[in-house]
N, C-alpha and C positions, 0 to 999 in steps of 0.2 A: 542830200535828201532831208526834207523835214523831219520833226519831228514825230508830227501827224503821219506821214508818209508809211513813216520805219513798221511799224506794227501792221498794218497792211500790206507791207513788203512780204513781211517773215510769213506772215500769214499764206501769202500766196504762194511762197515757195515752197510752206510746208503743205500744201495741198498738192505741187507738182511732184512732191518726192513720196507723198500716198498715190496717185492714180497710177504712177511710173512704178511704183510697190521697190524699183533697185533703179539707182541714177548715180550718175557721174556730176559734178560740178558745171563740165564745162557745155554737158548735153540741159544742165538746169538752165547755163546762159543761155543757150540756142534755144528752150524753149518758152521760155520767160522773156526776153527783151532787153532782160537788167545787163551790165555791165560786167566782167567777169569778177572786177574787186568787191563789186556789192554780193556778187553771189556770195565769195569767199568769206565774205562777212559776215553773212547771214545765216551762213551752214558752220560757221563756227560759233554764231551765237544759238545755236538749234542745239549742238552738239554740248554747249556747256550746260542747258538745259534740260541735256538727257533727252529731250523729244527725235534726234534719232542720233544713229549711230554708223561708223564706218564699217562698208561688210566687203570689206577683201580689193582686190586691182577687178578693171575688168580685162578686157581684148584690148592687145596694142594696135594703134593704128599706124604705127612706123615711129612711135615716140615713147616715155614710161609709161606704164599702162596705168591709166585714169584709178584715183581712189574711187569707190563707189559708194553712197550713201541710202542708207534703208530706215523707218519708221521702228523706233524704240516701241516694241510690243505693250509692253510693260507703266509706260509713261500716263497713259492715259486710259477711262475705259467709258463704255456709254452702254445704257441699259434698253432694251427693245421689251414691248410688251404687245403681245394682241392678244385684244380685250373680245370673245366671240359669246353671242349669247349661251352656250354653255361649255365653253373653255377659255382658260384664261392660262394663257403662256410668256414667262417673261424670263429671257435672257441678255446676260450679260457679254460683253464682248472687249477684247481688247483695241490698241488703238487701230490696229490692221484689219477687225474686220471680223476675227477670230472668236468665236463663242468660248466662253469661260468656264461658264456655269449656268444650267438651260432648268426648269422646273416647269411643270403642268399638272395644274389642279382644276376642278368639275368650275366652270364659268359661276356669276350671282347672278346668273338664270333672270330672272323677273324681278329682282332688287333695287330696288330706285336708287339714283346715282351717290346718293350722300351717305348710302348703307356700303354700295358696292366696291365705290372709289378707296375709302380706308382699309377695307381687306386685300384689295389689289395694291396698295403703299406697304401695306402689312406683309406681303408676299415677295416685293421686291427689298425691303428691310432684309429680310430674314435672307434672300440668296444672296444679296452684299455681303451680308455677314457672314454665313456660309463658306463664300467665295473668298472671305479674307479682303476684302476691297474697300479701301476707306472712300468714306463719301468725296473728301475731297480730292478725288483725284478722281471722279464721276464725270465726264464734261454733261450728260441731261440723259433724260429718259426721251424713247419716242415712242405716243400709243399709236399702234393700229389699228381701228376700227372700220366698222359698217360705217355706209354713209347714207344721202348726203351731208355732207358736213362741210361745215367753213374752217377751213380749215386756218385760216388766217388767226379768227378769232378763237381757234380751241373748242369750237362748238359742232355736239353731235344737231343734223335737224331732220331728225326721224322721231317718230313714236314708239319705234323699240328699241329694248324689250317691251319699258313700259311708257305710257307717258310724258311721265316726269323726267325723264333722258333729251325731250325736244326742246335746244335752246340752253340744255347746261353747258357751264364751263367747265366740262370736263380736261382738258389740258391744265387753265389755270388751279382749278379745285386740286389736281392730283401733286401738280407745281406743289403748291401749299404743305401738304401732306410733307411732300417726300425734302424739301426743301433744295429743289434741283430743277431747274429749267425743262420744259416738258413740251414737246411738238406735238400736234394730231394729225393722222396722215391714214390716208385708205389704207386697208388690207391690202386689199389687191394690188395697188403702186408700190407699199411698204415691201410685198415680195419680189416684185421686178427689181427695184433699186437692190434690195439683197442679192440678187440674182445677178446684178450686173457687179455690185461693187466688188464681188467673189469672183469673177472669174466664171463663172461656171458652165456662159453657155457660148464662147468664142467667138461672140457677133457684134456689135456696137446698134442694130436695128434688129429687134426680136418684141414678140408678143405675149405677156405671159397671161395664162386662163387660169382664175385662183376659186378653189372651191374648199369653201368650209361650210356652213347651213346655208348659206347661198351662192353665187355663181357673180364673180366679179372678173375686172379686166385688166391688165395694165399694159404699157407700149415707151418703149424705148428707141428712141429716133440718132443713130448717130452719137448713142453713148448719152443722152440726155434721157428723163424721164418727159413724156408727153405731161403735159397739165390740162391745158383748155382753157377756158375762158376763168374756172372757178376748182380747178382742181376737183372735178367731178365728173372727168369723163373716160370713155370706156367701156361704161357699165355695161356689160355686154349680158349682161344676167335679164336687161330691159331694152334689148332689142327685138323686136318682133319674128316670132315665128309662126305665126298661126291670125292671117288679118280677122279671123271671122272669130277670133278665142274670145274668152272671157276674161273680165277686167283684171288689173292688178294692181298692190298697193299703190303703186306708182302713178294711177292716173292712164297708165296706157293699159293696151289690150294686147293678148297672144303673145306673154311677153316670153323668153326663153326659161326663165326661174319657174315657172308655172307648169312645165314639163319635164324640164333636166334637173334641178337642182335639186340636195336630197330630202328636202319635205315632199317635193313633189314625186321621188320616186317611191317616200316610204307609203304613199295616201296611195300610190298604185298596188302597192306590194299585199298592203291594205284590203285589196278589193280581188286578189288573185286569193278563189279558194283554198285553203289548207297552209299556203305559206307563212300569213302570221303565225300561227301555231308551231311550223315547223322552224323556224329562227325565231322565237320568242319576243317578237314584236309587239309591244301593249300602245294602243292609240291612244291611251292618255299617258307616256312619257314623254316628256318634253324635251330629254336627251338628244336632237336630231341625231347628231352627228354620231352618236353610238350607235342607233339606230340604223341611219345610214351603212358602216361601218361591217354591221352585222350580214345586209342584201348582199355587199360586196365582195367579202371574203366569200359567201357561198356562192355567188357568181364567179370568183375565180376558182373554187372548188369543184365546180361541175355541175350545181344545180340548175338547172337549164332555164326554170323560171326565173329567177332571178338571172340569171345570164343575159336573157333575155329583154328583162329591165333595165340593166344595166349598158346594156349594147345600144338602146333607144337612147337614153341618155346620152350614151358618148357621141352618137350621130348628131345630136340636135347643137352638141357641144362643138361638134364638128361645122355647125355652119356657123359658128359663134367663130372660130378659127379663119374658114375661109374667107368671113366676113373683113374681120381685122387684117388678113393677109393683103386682102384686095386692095383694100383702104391704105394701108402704109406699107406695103410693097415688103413684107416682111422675109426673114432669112431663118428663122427660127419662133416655135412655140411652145412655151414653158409650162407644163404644167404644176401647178404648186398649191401647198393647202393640205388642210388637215383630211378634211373626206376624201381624199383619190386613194389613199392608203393602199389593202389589198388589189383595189381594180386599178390602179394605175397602169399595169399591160396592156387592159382591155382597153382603156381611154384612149391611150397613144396609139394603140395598133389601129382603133376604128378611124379615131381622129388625121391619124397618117393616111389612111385612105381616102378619108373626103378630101382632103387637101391633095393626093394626088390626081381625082380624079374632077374638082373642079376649081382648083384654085387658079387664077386669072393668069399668074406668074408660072404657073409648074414646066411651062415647056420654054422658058427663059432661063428658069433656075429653081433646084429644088428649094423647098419647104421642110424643116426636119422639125418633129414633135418629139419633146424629148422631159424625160421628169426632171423636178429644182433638185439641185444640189444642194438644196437645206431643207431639203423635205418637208412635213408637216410643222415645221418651225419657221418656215421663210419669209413669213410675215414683220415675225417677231425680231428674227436676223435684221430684216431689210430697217425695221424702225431704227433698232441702233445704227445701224448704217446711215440711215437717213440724219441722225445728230450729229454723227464723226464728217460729214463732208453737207452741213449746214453751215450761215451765216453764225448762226450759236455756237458751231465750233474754233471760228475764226476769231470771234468777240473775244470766247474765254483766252483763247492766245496769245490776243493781244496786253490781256489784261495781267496774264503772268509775264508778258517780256514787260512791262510796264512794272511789274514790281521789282524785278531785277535791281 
């Protein structure tokens, strides 16, 4: 083997012995290609590197039972951030996947990005440290944000919060900051990819619905994340519900965000007499998401009007679901995101029924709506995840078997 070769070797092997999370040697040959001495080689040059370690025999298959090999927790870690207009959550994870050390502080609201981005480097500074974690043993940070965004180039290309966000380098600028390699990547995919790298919803094709101040989408085909043409698709928060509605940022009209998401449920809540007053809702706080938070715990509480809001919402949310189910023939729907909080029962329960009662598949095979397993954090999980099983992670790898 080349020279060139070797470190894309390791690389690759050591990506098959994270998605297999407990492997054998000789199940690495059978699924790699390589030869069984190269494996042999290469799980011993992994091993003097600490990047993983031997966890036990497994099943004999009529011969000694195989050593197994599993991912040193420890070796390495990546940091996840999402960036929401008024929350800002960034954690830390080890190389498996595993959150470390998780923090949430009130988002920079309306801050233009050159005020914002340094408090958010300020914020992961400090749970590094915290956490006891030297930078250099950091493989990158990944933000999550709103989009659209290019994601190639680190650039948000929206007008929020404020203007000054359309067209920044936000990846590269925080890059700088933190001095550690930094990806941009949707909320809503950054949760899916969390959602799959964990484990958590036992499907390889699933659809996840992510709601924090607005209503985004992600899709998982076969164990891959969907992209599209530009890593901007899904957005299922701008799929039409209403052809005769009124416009949306977006350019289109009767978009789904316009009725379900929770600006739109708090501007309802808004107009329902006596409820602002009764859950202390003020229309000029710019908190959505507390906001939000506040209809939903009393809709799980009993209070009927809200209940009531909140159940229009998950309907609408619900043809958001059947929508993507149609389309990619889904097995599963994740709900995930900081706003489903308290109402998350009510979402799954409503959303479970429009899918049984008009999804295209249901009398092929069910449809199960089910909450993320990293809860109101899965954005921020999915971002680190998105670094630990990037080309960026493969790079730094090469570049320590290279200093060897």
């Amino acid at each position: 083997m080349s020279p060139a070769g070797r470190p894309r070797t390791r690389a690759a092997v050591f990506d098959l012995v994270r998605a297999a999370r407990r492997i054998s040697r000789v199940d690495l040959a059978a699924r790699s290609g390589l030869t069984p001495a190269t494996i042999t080689e290469v799980v011993r040059e992994l091993l003097e590197l600490e990047l993983v370690v031997e966890a036990g025999r497994g099943a004999s298959t009529g011969g000694k039972p195989p050593m197994l090999i599993e991912l040193n927790p420890e070796a390495r870690y990546a940091v996840g951030v999402l960036y929401e207009r008024n929350l800002c959550t960034v954690t830390v994870v080890d190389l498996t996947g595993r959150a470390m050390a998780t923090s949430s502080s009130p988002g920079t609201s309306l801050m233009p990005p050159e005020q914002a981005l340094p408090v958010v480097a300020e914020r992961i500074g400090r749970l590094l440290d915290e956490a006891g974690i030297e930078r250099g043993r950091v493989l990158g940070a990944g933000l999550a944000t709103y989009g659209p965004q290019d994601r190639r180039a680190g650039v948000v290309l929206t007008h929020q919060p404020t203007a000054d966000w359309f067209g920044h380098p936000v990846a590269g600028r925080l890059s700088e900051l933190l001095g550690l390699p930094v990806l941009l990547d949707n909320d809503a995919v950054a949760a899916a990819i969390g959602e799959h790298w964990l484990g958590g919803v036992g499907s390889g094709t699933f659809g996840c619905l992510y709601m924090a101040s607005g209503i985004g989408g992600g899709v998982v085909v076969d164990g891959e994340v969907y992209r599209g043409a530009s890593s901007n698709g899904v957005e299922v928060g701008h799929i039409t519900v209403d052809v005769d509605g009124g416009p949306c940022d977006c350019g289109n009209h009767g978009c789904l965000g316009n009725y379900a998401d929770p600006r739109a449920v708090i501007g309802q809540a808004m107009r329902v007499p006596g409820l602002d007053r009764r859950l202390g809702l003020d229309p000029a706080d710019s908190d959505v998401i507390t906001s939000f938070v506040r209809i939903a715990a009393a809709a799980s509480g009993g209070d009927p009007e809200a209940r009531t809001l909140i159940e229009r919402s998950a309907r609408l949310l619900g043809t958001a679901a059947v929508t993507l189910t149609t389309l990619f023939d889904l097995e599963c729907i994740v709900l995930a995101g900081p706003a489903f909080g308290a109402a998350t029962w009510i979402y799954q329960s409503v959303i479970q029924d429009e899918l049984q009662r008009r999804a295209f598949v249901r009398r092929v095979h069910p449809v199960r709506v089910v909450p993320s397993v990293n809860g109101s954090d899965a954005a921020a999980i999915g971002a680190a995840a998105l670094v630990l099983q990037s080309e960026l992670a493969s790079l730094q790898l090469q570049e320590l078997y290279r200093a060897r």
